[in-house]
C-alpha positions in Angstrom: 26.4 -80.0 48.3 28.9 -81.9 51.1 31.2 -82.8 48.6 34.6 -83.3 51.2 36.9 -80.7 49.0 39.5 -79.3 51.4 39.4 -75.4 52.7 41.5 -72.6 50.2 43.3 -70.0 51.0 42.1 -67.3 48.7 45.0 -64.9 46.5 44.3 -61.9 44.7 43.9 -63.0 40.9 46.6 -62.0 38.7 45.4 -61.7 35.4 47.0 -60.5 32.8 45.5 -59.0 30.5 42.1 -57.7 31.7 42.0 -54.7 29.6 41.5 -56.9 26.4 39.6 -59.6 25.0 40.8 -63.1 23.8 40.0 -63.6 20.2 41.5 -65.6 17.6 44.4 -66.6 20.3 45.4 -63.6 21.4 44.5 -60.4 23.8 43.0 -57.7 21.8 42.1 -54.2 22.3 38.1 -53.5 23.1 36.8 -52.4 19.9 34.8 -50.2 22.3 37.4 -48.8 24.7 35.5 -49.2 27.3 36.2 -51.0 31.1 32.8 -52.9 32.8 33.7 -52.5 36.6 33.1 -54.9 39.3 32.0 -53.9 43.1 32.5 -55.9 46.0 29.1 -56.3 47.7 30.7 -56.4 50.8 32.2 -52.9 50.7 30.4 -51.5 47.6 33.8 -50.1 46.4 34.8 -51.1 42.6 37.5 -53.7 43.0 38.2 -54.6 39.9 37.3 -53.7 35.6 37.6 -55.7 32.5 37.1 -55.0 28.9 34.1 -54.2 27.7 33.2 -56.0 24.5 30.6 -54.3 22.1 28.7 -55.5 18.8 31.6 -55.4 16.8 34.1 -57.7 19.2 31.3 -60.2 19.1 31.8 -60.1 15.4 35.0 -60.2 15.6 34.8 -63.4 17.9 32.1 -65.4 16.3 34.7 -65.1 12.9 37.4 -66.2 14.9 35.9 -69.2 16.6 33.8 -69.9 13.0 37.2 -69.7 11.5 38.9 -72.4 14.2 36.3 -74.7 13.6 35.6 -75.1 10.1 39.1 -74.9 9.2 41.4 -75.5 12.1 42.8 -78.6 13.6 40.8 -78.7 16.7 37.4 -80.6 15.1 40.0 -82.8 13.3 42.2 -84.7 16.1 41.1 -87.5 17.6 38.9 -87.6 20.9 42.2 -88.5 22.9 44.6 -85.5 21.8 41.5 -83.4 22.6 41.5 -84.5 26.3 45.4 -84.7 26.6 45.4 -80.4 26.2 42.5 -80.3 28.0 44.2 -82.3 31.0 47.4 -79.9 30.7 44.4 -77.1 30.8 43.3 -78.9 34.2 46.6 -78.8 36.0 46.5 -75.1 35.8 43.1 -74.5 36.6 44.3 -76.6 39.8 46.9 -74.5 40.4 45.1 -71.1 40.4 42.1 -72.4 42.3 42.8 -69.7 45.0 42.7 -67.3 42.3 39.0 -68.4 41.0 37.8 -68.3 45.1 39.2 -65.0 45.8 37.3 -64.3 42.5 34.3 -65.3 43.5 34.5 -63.8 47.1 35.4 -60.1 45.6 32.8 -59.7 42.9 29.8 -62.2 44.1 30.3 -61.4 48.0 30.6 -65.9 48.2 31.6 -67.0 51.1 35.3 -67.7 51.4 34.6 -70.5 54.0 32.2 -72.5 50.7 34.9 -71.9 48.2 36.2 -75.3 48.4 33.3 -76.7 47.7 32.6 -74.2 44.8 36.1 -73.9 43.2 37.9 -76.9 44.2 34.4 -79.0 43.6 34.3 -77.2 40.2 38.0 -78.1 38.7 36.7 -81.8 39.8 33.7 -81.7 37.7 35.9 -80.8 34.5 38.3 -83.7 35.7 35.3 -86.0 35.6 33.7 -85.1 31.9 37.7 -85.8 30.5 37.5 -89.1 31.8 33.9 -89.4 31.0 34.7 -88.1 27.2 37.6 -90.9 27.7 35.1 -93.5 27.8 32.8 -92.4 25.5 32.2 -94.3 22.2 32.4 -91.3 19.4 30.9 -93.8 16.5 29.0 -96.8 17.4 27.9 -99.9 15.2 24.5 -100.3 15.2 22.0 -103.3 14.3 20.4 -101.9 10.7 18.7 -103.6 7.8 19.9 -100.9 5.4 23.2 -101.5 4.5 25.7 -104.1 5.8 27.5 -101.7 8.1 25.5 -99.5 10.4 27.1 -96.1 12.3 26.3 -93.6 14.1 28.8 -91.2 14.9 28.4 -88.1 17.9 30.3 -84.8 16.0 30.6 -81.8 17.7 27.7 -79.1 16.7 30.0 -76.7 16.3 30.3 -72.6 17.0 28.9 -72.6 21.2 28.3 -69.5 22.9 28.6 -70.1 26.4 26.6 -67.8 28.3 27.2 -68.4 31.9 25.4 -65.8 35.1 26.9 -63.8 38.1 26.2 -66.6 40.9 28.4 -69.4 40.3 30.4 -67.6 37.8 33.5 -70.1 37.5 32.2 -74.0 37.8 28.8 -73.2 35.7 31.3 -71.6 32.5 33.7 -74.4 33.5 31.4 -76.5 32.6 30.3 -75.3 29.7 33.4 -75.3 28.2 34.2 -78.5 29.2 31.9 -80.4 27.2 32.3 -78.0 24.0 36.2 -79.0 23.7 36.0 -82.6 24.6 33.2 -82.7 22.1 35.4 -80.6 19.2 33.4 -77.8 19.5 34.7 -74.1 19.2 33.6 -71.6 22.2 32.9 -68.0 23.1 32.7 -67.3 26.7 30.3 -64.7 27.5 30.4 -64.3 31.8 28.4 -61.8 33.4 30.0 -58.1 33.5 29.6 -58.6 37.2 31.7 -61.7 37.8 34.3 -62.1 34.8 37.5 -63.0 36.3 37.2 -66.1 36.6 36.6 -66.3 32.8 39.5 -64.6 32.1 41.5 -67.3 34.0 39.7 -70.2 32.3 41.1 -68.3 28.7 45.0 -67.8 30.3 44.2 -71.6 30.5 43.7 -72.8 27.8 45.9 -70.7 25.8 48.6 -71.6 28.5 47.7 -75.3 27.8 48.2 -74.8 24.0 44.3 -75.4 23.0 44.5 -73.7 19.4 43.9 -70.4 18.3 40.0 -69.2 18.0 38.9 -72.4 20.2 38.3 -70.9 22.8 37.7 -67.2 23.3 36.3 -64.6 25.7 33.9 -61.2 25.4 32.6 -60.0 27.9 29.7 -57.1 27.3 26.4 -56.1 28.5 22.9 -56.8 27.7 22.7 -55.5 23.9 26.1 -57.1 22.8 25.3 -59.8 23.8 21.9 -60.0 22.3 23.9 -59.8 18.9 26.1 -62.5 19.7 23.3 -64.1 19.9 21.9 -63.6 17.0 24.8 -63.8 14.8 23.9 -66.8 12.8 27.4 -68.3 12.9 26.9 -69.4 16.4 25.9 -73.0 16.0 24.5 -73.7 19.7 23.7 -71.4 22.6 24.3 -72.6 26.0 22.6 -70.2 28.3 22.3 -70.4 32.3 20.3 -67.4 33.7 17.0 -66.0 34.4 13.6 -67.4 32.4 13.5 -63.9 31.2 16.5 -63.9 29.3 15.9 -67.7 28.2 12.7 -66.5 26.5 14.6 -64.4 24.5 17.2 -67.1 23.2 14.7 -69.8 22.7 12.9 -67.5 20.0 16.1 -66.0 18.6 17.7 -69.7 18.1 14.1 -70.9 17.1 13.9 -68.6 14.0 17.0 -70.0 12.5 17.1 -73.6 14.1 19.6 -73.1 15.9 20.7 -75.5 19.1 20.5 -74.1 22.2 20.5 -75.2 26.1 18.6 -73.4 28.9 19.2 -73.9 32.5 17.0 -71.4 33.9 15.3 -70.3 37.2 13.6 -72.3 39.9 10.9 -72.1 42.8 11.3 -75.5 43.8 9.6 -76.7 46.7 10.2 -79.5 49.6 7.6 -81.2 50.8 8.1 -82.3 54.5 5.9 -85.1 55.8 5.1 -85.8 59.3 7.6 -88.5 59.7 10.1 -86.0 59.6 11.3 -84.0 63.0 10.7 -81.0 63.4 13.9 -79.4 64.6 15.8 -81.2 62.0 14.2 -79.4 59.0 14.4 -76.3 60.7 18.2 -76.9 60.9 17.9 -77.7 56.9 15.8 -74.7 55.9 17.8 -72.2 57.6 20.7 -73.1 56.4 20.1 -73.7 53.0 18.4 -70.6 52.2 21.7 -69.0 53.3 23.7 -71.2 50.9 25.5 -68.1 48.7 22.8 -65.7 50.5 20.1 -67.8 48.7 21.6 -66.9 44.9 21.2 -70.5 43.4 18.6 -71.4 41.3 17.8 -74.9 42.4 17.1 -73.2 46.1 14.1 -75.0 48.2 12.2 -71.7 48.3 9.0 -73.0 49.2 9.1 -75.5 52.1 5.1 -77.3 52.6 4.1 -78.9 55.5 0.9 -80.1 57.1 -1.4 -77.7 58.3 -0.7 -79.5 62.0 2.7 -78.7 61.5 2.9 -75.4 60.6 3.5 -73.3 63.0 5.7 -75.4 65.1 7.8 -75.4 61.7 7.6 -71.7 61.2 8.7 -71.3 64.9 11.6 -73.6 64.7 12.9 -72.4 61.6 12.6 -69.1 63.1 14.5 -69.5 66.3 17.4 -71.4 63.6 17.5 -68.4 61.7 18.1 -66.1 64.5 21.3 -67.5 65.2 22.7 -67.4 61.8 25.7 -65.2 62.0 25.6 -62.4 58.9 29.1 -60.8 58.1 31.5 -60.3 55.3 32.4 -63.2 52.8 36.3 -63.2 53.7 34.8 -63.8 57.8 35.0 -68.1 58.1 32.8 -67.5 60.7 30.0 -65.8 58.6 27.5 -68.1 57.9 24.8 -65.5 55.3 27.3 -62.7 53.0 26.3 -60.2 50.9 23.8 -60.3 47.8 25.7 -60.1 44.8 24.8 -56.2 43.8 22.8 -53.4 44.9 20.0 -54.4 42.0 19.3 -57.3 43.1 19.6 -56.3 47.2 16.7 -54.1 46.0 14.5 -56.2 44.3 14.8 -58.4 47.2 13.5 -55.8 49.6 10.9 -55.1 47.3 9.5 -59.1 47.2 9.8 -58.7 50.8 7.6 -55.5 51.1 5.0 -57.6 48.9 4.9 -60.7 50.6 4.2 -58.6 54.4 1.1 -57.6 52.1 -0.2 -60.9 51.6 1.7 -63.5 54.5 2.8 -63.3 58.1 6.5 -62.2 58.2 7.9 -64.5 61.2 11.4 -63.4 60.7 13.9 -61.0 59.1 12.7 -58.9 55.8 15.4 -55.9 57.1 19.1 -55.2 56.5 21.2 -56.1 59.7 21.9 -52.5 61.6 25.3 -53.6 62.3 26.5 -53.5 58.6 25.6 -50.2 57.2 27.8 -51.0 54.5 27.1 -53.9 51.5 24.3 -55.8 50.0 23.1 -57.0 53.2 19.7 -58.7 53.9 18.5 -60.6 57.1 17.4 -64.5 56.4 13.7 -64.2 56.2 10.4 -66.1 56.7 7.1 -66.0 55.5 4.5 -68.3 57.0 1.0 -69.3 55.8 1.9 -68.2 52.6 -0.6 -68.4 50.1 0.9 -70.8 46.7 -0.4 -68.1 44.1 1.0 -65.5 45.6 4.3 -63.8 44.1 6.4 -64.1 46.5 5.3 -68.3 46.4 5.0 -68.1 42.0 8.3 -65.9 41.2 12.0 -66.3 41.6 13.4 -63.9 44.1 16.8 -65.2 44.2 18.0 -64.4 47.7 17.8 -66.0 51.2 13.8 -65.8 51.2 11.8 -68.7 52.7 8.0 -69.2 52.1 6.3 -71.8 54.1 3.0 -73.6 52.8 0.1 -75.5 54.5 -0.8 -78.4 52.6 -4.0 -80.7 53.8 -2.6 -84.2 52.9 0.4 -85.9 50.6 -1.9 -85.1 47.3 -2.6 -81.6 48.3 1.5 -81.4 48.5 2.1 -82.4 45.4 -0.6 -80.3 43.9 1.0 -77.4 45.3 4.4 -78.4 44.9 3.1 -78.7 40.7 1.7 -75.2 40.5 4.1 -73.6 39.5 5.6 -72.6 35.7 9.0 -73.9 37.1 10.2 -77.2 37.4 13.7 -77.0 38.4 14.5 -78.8 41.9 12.7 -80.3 44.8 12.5 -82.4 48.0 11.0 -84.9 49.9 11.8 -84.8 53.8 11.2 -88.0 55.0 12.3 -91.3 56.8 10.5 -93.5 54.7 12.7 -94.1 50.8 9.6 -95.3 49.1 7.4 -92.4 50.0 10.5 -90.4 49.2 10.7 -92.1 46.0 6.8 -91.8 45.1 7.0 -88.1 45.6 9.5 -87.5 43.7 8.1 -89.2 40.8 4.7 -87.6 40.9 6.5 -83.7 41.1 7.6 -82.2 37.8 10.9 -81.1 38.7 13.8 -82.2 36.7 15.8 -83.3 40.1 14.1 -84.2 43.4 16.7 -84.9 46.3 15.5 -86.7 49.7 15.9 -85.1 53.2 17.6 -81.5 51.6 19.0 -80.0 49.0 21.1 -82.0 47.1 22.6 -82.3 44.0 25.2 -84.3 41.4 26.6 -82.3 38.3 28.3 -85.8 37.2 24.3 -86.8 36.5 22.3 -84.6 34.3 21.0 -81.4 35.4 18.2 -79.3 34.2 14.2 -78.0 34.3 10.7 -79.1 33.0 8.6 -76.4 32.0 10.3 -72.8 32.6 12.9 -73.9 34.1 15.0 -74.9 30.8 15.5 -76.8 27.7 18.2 -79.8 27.4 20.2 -81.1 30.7 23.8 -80.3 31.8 25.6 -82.8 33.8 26.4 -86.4 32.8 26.8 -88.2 29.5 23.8 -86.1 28.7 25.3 -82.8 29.3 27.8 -84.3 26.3 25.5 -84.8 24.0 24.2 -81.5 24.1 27.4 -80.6 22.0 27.0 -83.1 19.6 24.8 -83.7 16.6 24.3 -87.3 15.5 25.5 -88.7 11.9 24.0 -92.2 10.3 26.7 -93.7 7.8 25.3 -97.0 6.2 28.1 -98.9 4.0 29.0 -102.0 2.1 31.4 -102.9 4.8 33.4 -102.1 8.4 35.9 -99.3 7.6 39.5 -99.9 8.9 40.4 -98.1 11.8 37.0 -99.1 13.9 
């Protein structure tokens, strides 16, 4: 996450149009004539509202984007027209990216200070899957004993509905949407009502850039509209990235009709320190990456395990680190932990908080800071000697809430580390690369980063167990929007 992407100066988004939706190419009316407001969680006041899209815009969406692809031109040009819009679609993102971190800042409470890494690292990530879709081979000639000419050619699956969550609201829709139009895909952007702006910036975008009508298009709604999106059944593929909860519910919806769908879900992902490593350096790491976006990312080291020996010199350490962390608002450069995104989830902090004093010692934090009686405030906390099948060591809490482990030797780590129904993320704090590298392979985690938190989206991304379905990220995060075709001829047809 040290990706050297210069510091933004944050403007107020000027959108448009943010009393419609974007279907079929152009701003509509709400079908339900309702606003979904937004409210800064450093201030609590409503700061901005969008459309709200009910059961009937999703209809009204799925046609459009079902229309665009079975009959529009967008499935049908070749891989490099595709990418030349998308490119034009690129320069304006590039232009507005003070827009999309002034976004971020007045809806999620992120830190205006991290934007450059979140926003500008963001537009770079759709930069690289262009020139990755560039080089990619869209039919291939394969070895086959079944006809003289063997093919197999990577079409786009079709109608995506591109769910994306309230954390990293831009880059992880970004994303998504990335790899459905370089693929051919059509897509429906569904952001969270808490954080859409940014989404409605991706659609002035593309329609700015000339991507055709119903291609892409945007709805944003609340819990049951979105369900019925959902379960239209002319959405081809669901890409989802949100909470195990909600993922549950797409896997069966999708699973009853076959349809595709990726799940990047939550995460209690553990780093194992060894004794190798100093002290007062993981200290340093822990405390500051459980205030990364006030501990809101789902690949968060949560549970941090270290020899018994250890322990409470870590817990100590880590302690005295977080005591200097300097809590503030997001615009502040020199905060260092913001706001939790909404009161909801402030709450349901404090309330994991009140059950782990119940079963662990509380070494630091667990209160709101008494010098901002205003926002969704919450002191970085500790836990030590934290008991691995307790809840606050089993279930996601999504906020800057550490749990430290005893573990008895490397096996009893890694045993730990494993119990657990999620598989997202994980690290091995150590000088010693092999070790590093032997961890890693015995934890089921679908990414395992040495000395930290650290992670690639140009590589593929994504969970064992309840932690997801599929990988984002990489020439793997392409083919997720692709299905594959065998053709077996007489002969090589021209144009190959």
């Amino acid at each position: 996450m040290n990706a050297p992407f210069p510091q933004i100066t944050p403007v107020e988004p000027n959108i448009a149009h943010k009393d419609r939706l974007f279907i079929g190419g152009a701003w509509v009316a709400a079908h339900s004539g309702r606003m979904i407001e937004q409210v800064s969680p450093d201030t609590e006041k409503v700061v901005s509202a969008v459309a709200e899209a009910d059961e009937a815009d999703m209809d009204a969406a799925v046609a459009a984007a079902r229309h665009a692809f079975d009959h529009g031109p967008w499935p049908r040009m070749q891989p490099g027209e595709r990418l030349a819009v998308m490119k034009k679609m690129s320069a304006i993102l590039h232009a507005r990216v003070g827009e999309t971190a002034r976004a971020w800042s007045m809806q999620m409470g992120g830190l205006a200070s991290f934007s450059g890494i979140m926003q500008g690292g963001s537009n770079a990530t759709f930069d690289g899957i262009i020139a990755m879709a560039e080089g990619f081979d869209w039919v291939e000639k394969r070895p086959t004993v079944g006809a003289a000419v063997g093919l197999v050619a990577y079409e786009p699956v079709g109608l995506v509905a591109a769910i994306a969550p309230w954390n990293g609201p831009y880059g992880i829709m970004l994303n998504k949407v990335a790899y459905a139009l370089a693929a051919g895909c059509c897509v429906i952007m569904k952001p969270s009502p808490e954080t859409p702006l940014e989404a409605y910036i991706i659609a002035e975008a593309a329609q700015e850039a000339g991507v055709p009508a119903g291609v892409v298009n945007l709805v944003t709604g609340h819990r049951e509209a979105s369900d019925h999106l959902v379960c239209n059944p002319g959405v081809d593929k669901v890409s989802f990235t949100g909470s195990t909860v909600a993922g549950k519910r797409i896997a069966q919806v999708c699973g009853e009709r076959i349809a595709r769908c990726t799940l990047e879900l939550g995460g209690k992902s553990a780093a194992i320190v060894l004794d190798d490593f100093p002290i007062e350096v993981a200290a340093k790491i822990f405390a500051g990456t459980i205030c990364m976006m006030s501990g809101q990312v789902c690949a968060m080291l949560s549970r941090v395990l270290v020899s018994k020996a250890r322990h409470d010199e870590l817990a100590a350490a880590i302690a005295a680190e977080m005591a200097q962390v300097k809590i503030g608002p997001s615009d502040d450069p020199t905060t260092q932990l913001g706001p939790v995104a909404m009161k909801r989830q402030l709450e349901r902090i404090e309330s994991y908080i009140e059950e782990g004093k119940r079963t662990a010692r509380l070494v630091h934090g667990g209160a709101r800071p008494a010098h901002l009686p205003k926002g969704y405030f919450i002191e970085p906390t500790l836990f030590a000697n934290v008991d691995n099948a307790s809840r606050i060591a089993q279930e996601e809490i999504f906020g800057p809430v550490l749990a430290l482990i005893p573990y008895e030797d490397e096996a009893d780590a890694i045993r730990i580390a494993n119990a657990s129904s999620f598989g997202l993320n994980g690290s091995v704090l150590t000088q010693d690369v092999d070790a590093a590298y032997h961890i890693a392979r015995a934890v089921r985690t679908g990414a395992v980063g040495q000395n930290g938190l650290r992670m690639d989206f140009g590589l593929p991304f994504g969970g064992f167990k309840q932690s997801g379905l599929g990988r984002e990220g990489g020439i793997e995060g392409l083919l997720g929007y692709t299905e594959l075709k065998t053709i077996l001829l007489d002969g090589m047809p021209t144009g190959l």
